[in-house]
LUMVO-132511 format. One line per 8 residues: number of its first residue (from 1); their letters; for each residue y negated, z, x of N, C-alpha, C, O. Coordinates in steps of 0.001 Angstrom, whole numbers, plus 500000, padded with zeros to 6 digits. Atoms other than C-alpha are relative to their C-alpha. Example, Ala and Ser with C-alpha at 12.3 -4.5 7.8 and 13.67 -1.06 7.14 Angstrom:
REM residues 2
1> as> 501190:500000:500890:504500:507800:512300:498800:500000:500900:498819:500665:501936 ~ 501190:499940:499180:501060:507140:513670:498910:500730:499230:497802:500899:499739
//
This chain:
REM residues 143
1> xxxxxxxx> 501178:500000:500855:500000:500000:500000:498763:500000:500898:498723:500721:501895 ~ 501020:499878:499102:496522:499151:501379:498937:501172:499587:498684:501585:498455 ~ 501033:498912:499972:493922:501790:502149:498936:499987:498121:498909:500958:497365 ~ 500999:499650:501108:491168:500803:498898:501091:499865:498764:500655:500402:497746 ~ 499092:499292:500610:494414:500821:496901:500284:501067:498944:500172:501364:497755 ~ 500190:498359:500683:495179:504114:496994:499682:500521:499157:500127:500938:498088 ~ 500524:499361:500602:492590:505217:496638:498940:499787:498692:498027:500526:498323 ~ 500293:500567:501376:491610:503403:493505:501147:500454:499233:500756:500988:498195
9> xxxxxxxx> 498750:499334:500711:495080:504518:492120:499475:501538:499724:499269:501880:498560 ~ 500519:498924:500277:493837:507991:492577:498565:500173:499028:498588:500791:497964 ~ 500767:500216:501122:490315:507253:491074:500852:499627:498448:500283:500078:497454 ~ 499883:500909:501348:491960:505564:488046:500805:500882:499174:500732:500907:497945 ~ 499313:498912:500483:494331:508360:487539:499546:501395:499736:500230:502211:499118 ~ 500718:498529:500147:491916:511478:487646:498864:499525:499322:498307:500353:498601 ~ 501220:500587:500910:489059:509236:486115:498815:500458:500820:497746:500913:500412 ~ 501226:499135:499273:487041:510352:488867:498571:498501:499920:498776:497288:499875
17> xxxxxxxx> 501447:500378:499944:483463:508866:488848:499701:499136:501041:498692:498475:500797 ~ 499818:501316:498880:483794:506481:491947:500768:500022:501140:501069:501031:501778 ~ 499381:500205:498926:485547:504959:494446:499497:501510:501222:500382:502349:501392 ~ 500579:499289:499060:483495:507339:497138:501201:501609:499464:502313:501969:499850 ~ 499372:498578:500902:484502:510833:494845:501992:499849:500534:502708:500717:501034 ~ 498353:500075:499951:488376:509599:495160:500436:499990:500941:501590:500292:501244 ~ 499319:500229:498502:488341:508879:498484:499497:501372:500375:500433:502145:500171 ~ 500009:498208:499847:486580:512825:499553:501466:500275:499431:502310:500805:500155
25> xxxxxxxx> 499158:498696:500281:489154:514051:497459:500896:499312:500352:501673:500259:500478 ~ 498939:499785:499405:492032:512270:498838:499952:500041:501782:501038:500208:502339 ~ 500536:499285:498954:490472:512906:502347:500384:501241:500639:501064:501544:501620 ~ 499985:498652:500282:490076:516231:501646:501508:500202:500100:501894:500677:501169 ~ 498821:499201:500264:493954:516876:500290:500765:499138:501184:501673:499967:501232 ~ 499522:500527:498586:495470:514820:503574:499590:500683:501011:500529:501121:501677 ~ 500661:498671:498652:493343:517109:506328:500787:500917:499347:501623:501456:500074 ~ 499044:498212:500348:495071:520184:504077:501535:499627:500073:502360:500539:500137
33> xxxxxxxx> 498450:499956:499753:498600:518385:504386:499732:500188:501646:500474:501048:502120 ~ 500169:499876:498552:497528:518258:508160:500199:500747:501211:500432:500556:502404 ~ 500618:498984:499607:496800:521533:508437:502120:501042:500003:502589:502070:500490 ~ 499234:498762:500390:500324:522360:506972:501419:499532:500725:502177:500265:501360 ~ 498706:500138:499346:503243:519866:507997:500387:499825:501499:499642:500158:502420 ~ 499673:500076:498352:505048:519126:511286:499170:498508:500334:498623:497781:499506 ~ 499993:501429:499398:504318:516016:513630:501154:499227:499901:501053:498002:499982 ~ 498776:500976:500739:507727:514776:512635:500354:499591:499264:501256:498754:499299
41> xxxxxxxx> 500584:499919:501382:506735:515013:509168:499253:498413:499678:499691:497434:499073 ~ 500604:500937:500098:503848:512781:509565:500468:498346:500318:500560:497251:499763 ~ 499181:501259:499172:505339:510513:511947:500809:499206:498840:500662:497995:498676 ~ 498633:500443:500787:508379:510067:509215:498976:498963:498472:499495:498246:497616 ~ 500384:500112:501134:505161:509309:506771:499398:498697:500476:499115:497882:499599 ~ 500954:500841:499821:503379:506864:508630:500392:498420:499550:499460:497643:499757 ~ 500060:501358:500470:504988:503278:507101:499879:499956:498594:500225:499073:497810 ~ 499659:500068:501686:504602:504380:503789:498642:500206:499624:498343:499836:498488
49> xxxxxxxx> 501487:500119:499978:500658:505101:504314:499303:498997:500622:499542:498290:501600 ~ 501145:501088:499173:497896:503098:504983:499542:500728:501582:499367:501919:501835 ~ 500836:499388:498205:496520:503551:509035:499055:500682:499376:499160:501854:499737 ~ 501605:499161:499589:493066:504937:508040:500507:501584:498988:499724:502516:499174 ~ 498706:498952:500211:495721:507794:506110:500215:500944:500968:499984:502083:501372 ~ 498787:498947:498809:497944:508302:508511:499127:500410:501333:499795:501019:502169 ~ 500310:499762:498819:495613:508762:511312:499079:501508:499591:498497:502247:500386 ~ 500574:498327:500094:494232:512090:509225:501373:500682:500221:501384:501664:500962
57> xxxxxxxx> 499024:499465:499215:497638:512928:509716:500430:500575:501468:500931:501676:501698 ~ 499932:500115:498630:497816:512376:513472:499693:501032:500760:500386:500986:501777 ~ 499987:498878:499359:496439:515921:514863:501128:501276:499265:500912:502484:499370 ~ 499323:498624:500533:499279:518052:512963:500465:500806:500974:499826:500662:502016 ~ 499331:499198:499495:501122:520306:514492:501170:500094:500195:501813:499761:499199 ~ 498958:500598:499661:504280:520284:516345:501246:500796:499173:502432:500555:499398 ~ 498851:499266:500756:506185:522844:513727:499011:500310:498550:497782:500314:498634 ~ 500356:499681:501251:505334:523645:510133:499675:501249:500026:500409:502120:500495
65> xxxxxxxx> 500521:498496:499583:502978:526673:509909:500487:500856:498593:499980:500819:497472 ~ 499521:498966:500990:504864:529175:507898:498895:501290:499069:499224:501780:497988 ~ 500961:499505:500523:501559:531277:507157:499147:499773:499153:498410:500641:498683 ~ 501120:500393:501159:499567:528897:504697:500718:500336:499244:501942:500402:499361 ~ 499653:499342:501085:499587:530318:501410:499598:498458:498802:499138:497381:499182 ~ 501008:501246:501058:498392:527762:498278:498106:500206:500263:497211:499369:500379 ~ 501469:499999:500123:495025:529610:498435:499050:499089:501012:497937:498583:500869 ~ 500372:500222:498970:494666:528505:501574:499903:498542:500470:499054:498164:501276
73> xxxxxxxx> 499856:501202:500214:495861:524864:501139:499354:499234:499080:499274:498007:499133 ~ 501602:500459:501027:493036:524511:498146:498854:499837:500501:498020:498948:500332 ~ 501226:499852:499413:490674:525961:500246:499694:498654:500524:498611:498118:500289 ~ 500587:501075:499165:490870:522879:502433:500007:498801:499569:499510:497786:500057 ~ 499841:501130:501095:491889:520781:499542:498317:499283:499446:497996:498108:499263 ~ 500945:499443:501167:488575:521718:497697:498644:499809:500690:497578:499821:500074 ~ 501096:500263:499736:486288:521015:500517:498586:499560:499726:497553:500200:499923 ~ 501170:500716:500447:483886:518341:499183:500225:500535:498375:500192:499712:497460
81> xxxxxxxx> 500385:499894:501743:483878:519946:495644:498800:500576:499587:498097:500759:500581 ~ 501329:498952:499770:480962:521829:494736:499733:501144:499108:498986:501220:498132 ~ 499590:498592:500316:481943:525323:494122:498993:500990:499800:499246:502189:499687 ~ 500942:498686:499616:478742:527081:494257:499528:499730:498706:499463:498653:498113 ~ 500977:500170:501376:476846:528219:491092:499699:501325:499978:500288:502051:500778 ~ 501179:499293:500155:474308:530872:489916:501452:501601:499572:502195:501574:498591 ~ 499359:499034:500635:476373:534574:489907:499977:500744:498242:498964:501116:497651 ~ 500323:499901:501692:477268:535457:486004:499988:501532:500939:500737:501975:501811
89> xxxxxxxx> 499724:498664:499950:476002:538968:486172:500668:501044:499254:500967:502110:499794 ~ 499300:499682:500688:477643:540053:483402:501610:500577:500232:502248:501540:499808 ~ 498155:499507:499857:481376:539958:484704:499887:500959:501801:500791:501239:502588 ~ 499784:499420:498754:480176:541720:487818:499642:499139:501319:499952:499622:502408 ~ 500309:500639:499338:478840:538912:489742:500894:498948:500308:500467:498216:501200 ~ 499184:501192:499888:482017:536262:489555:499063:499044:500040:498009:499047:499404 ~ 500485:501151:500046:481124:533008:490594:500852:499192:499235:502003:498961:499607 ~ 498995:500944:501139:482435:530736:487486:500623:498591:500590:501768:498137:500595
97> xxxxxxxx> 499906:500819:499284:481816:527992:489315:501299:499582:500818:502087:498670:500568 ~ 498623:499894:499348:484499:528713:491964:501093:499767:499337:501848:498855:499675 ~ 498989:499636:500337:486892:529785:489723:500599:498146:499099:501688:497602:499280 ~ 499807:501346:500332:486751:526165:487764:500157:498958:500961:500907:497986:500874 ~ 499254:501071:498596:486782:524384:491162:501134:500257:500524:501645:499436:501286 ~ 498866:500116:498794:489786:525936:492534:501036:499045:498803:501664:498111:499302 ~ 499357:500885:501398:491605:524304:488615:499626:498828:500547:500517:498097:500977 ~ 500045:501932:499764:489840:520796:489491:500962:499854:500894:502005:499300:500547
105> xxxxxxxx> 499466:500478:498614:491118:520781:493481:501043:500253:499368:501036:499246:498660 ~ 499125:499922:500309:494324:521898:492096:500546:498447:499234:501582:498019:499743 ~ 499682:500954:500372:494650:518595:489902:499762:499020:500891:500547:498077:500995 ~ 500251:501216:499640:492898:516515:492008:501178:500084:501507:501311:499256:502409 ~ 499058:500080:498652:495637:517675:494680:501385:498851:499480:502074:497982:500013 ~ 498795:500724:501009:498105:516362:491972:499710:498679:499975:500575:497932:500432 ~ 500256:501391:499891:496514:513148:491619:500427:499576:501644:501489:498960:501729 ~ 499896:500762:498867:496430:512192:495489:501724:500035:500257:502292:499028:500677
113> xxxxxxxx> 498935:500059:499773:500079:513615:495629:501169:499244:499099:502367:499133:499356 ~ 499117:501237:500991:501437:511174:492678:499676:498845:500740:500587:498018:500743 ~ 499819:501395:500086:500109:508254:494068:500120:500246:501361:499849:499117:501771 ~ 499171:500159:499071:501355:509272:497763:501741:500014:500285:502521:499589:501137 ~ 498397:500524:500297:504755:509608:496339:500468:498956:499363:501680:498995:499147 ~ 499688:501078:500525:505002:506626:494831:499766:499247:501093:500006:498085:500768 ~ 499508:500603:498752:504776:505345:498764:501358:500300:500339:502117:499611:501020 ~ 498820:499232:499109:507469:507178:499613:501788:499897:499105:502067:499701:497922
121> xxxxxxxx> 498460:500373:500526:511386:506858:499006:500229:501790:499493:499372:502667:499603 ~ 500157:498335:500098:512831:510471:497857:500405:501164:500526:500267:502357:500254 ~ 499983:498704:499397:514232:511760:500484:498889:500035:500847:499031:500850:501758 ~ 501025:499493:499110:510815:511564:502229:498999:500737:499306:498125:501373:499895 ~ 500585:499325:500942:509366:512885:498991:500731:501633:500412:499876:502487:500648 ~ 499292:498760:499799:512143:516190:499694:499368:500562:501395:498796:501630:501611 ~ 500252:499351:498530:511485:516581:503215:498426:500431:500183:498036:501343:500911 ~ 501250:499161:499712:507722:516878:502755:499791:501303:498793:499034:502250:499010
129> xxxxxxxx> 500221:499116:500987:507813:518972:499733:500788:501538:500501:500601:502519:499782 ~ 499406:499147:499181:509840:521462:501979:499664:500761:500836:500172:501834:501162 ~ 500663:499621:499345:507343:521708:504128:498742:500831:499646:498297:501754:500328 ~ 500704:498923:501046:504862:523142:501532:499700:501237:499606:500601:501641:498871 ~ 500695:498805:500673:503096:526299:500597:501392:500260:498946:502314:499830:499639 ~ 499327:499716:500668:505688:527264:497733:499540:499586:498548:500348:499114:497749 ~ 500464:500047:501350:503505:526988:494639:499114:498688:500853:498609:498210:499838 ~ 500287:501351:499602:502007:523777:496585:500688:498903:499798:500247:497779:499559
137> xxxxxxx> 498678:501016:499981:505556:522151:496542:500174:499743:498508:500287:498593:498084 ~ 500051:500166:501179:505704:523007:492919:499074:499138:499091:499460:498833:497963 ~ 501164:501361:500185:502344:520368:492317:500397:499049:500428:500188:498017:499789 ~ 499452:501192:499581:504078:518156:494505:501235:499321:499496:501476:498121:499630 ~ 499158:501030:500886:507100:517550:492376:499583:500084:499054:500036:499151:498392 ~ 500709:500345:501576:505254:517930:489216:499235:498749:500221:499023:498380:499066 ~ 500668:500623:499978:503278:515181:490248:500485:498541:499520:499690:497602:499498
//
């Protein structure tokens, strides 16, 4: 699949607002797989992605880091979203804001990860979903 593709598959499937928006957010949720699987991982991913993809892939890490949590895999998911808004004082100062962005990044993780499995055959769909956060893996076969 070629690179504007994609990430038009992803726009078209989250209804996001433009090409630009679809590409951040599948950006975004590729640096947080980056962050999480092996280099043997990627490697195994790279004919099934486009190059300008796979090369956010390309600094992983040479073992799967057993310490990311989901929160932690949103966080970097969720980057370009825009999480900030005016404290409700009412509930004690929650930011609402946040709490509705970490729900978007959560789908929009779902979107980029449907239309990167639909590159992929299924045991390369298994082997990365293995590599996953736990409740991360669970978005990734729901997807």
């Amino acid at each position: 699949m070629e690179y504007r593709e994609f990430i038009t598959q992803v726009q078209e499937k989250g209804k996001l607002a433009s090409f630009e928006e679809a590409e951040a957010t599948t950006l975004s949720v590729m640096r947080a797989l980056s962050e999480v699987i092996c280099r043997e991982r990627a490697v195994s991913m790279q004919p099934c992605l486009p190059s300008e993809l796979f090369c956010v892939l390309e600094p992983c890490r040479p073992e799967v880091d057993p310490f990311v949590d989901w929160q932690t895999f949103i966080g970097w998911a969720s980057a370009d979203l825009d999480a900030v808004g005016m404290p409700d004082k009412t509930l004690g100062g929650l930011d609402l804001f946040a709490v509705d962005a970490a729900d978007e990044a959560m789908r929009r993780c779902g979107l980029v990860f449907c239309v990167l499995k639909s590159c992929m055959d299924r045991s390369q769909q298994e082997a990365l979903a293995r590599e996953l956060p736990e409740e991360v893996c669970d978005w990734f076969r729901c997807a």
